[in-house]
N, C-alpha and C positions, 0 to 999 in steps of 0.2 A: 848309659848316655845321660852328661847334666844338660839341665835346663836349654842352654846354648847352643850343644848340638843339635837339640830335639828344633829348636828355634829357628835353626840353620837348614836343616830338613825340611822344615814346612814349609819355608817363606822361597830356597833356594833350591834342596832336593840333591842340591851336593853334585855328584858324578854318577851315582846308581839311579838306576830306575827309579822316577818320581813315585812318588807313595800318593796311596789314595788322597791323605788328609792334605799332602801338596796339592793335588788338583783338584780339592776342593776351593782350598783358597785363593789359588789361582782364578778360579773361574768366578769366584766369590769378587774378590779387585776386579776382572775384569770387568763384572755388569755394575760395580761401582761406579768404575770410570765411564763406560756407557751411559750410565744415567742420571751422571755430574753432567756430561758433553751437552746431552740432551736438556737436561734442566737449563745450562747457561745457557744453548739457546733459546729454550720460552721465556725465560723470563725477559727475552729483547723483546715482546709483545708487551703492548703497554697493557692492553685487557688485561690480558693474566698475570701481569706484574703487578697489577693493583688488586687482584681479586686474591691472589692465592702468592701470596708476597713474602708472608710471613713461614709460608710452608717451603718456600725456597731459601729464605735464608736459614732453616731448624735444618734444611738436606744439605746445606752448604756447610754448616757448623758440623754436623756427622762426619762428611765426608773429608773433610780439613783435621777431624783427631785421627781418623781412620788411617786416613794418608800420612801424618806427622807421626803415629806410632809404627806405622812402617819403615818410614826412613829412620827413625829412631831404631831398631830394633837391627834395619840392614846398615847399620853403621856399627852396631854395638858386634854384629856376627864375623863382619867385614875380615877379622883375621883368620876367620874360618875358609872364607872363601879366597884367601891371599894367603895361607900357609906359611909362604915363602921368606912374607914381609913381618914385621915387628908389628906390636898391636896399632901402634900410631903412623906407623906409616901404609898399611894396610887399611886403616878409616879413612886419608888422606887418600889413597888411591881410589877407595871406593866415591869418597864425596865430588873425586874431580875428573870420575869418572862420564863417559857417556849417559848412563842411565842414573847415576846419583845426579848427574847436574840437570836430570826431567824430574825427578824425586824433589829436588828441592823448588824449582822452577810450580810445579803444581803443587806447592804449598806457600811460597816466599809472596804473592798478591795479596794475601791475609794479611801476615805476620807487617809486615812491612808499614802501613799505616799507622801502626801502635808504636812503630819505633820511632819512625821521622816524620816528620811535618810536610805533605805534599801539598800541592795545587789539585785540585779535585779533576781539573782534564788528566791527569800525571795516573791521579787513580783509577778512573777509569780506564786508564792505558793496560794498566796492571790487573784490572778483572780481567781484561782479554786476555793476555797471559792464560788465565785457568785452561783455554781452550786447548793449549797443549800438555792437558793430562792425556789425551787423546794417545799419545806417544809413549806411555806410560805402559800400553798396551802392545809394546815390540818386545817387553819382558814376558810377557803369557801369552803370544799369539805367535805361533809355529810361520804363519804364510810370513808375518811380516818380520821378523829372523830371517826367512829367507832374502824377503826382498833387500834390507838393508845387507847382509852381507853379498850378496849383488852387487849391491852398488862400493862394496870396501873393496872387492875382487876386481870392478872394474873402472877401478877409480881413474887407472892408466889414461884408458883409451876414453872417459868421458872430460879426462883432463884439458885431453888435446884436442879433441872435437868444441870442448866450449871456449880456447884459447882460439881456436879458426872460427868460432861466430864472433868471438868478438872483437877480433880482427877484423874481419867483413863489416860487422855494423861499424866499426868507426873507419873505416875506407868509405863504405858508402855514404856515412853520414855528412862527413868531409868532401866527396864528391858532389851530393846533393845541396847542400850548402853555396858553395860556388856557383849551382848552376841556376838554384831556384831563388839567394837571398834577394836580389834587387824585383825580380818579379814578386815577391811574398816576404817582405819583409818581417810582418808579422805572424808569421809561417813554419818561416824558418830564419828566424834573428838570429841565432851561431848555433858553433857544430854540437855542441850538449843538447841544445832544443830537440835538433836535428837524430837525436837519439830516438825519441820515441814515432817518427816518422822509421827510420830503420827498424826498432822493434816489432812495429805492428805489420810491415811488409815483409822484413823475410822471415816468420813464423806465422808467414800467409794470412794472418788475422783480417788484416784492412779493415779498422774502423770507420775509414773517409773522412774526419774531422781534418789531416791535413795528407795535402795530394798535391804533385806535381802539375802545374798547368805550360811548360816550356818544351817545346818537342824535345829537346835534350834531357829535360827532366825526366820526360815522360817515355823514352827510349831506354834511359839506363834504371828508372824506376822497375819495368819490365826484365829485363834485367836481373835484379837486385830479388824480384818476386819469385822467378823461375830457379836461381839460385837456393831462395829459402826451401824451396821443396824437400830439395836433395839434404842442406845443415838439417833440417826437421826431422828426415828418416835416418841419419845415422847415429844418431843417440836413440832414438827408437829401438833402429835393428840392433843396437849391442843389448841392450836390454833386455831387449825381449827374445834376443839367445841364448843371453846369458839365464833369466830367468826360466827355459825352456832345458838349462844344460842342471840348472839348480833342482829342478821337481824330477830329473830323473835320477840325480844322485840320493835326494830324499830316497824316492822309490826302492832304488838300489838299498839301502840301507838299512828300510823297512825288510827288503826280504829276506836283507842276510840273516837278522834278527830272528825271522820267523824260521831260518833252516836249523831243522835238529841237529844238537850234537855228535850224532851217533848216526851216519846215512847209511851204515851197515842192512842191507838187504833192498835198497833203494838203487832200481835202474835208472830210473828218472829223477831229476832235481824238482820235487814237489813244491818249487816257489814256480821256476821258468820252464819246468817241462824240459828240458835238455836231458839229451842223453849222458848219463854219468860215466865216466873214463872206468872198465873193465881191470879188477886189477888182478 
């Protein structure tokens, strides 16, 4: 095995069974990225941003080679885990990838200042950015592989379900518009304003900053509220079946794994206790 495969093994683990020294480093990135998360939030405290300032920015400079020799290293493997593809188009699939474009994304708010000349609000923009190393963690974290292929499985039906919310909000918006603008001009001056009065009723929020005062407003505002009940639970319930159909195929998986090769002298199936077919 050269250097590359061994490389490939560590960082990706291939198709076989993850080896120890993968789940070391796996778990090693993971509590990196945990306590990058965490550091960027303290240091929004101005106390500890002035006290312990300089220890934040020495864990940020760590955490920024740490991270840049990873994407360096899963760019350089990239045709190991693309076979199929040419060296260069196999890093090119990797870097435009889902998880190369969080790979480079939690390192690119660095690099990026040294390159071009921003506006210091611009930069700040871009510290926030780091926040989604967070995501970085759907590569070594089993639940949340499951959740986002969830949501790839059911991409269908939350297609359609968020094309009928926002249908709804610009019907109702447009209807409330008409009925409230002369009452609340400043309220609702047109139907885009009119949006975030829709948002915050039928996902039942109701901040009360704006509210219909016209009994007609105030009829089909009702409405409009009773409605978001139902849009709010059907993207729920696909979810949360889908996600309830996801942890027993895990399950399943798991056990097949655990059944021996050989069930020669086995009445029962010692994963599920079933009676085993009599041959």
């Amino acid at each position: 095995m050269n250097l590359k495969e061994k490389v490939f093994e560590i960082l990706d683990g291939g198709d076989q069974e993850k080896t120890t020294l993968n789940r070391q480093v796996n778990a090693a990135i993971m509590t990196l990225i945990i306590l990058s998360v965490i550091a960027i939030i303290l240091a929004s405290y101005a106390p500890l941003r002035e006290r312990f300032g300089t220890a934040f920015t020495v864990f940020e400079l760590i955490t920024i080679i740490i991270f840049s020799i990873e994407y360096g290293l899963r760019i350089w493997i990239a045709d190991l885990k693309y076979p199929k593809l040419s060296v260069t188009k196999a890093r090119l699939k990797f870097i435009s990838s889902p998880m190369g474009m969080v790979d480079l994304v939690a390192i690119l708010p660095f690099y990026l200042p040294f390159v071009v000349a921003f506006d210091l609000r611009f930069i700040r923009l871009l510290r926030i950015l780091r926040l989604l190393r967070v995501l970085k963690l759907k590569r070594h974290s089993r639940a949340l592989k499951i959740i986002v292929q969830i949501f790839v499985e059911k991409r269908s039906e939350l297609s359609i379900t968020l094309f009928v919310t926002f249908i709804l909000l610009l019907i109702s918006s447009s209807v409330m518009y008409n009925l409230e603008n002369e009452a609340q001009p400043d309220k609702f001056p047109d139907i885009i304003s009119t949006f975030w009065w829709a948002i915050a009723t039928l996902t039942t929020v109701g901040y009360g900053d704006v509210f219909p005062i016209t009994p007609l407003g105030k009829f089909f505002g009702g409405i409009i509220a009773l409605l978001g009940i139902g849009m709010v639970a059907l993207p729920t319930g696909i979810i949360s079946a889908a996600f309830i159909e996801g942890l027993e195929e895990e399950k399943k998986k798991e056990d097949d794994q655990k059944l021996p090769e050989n069930l020669e002298g086995y009445n029962y199936c010692p994963c599920c206790g079933q009676a085993l077919p009599k041959k």
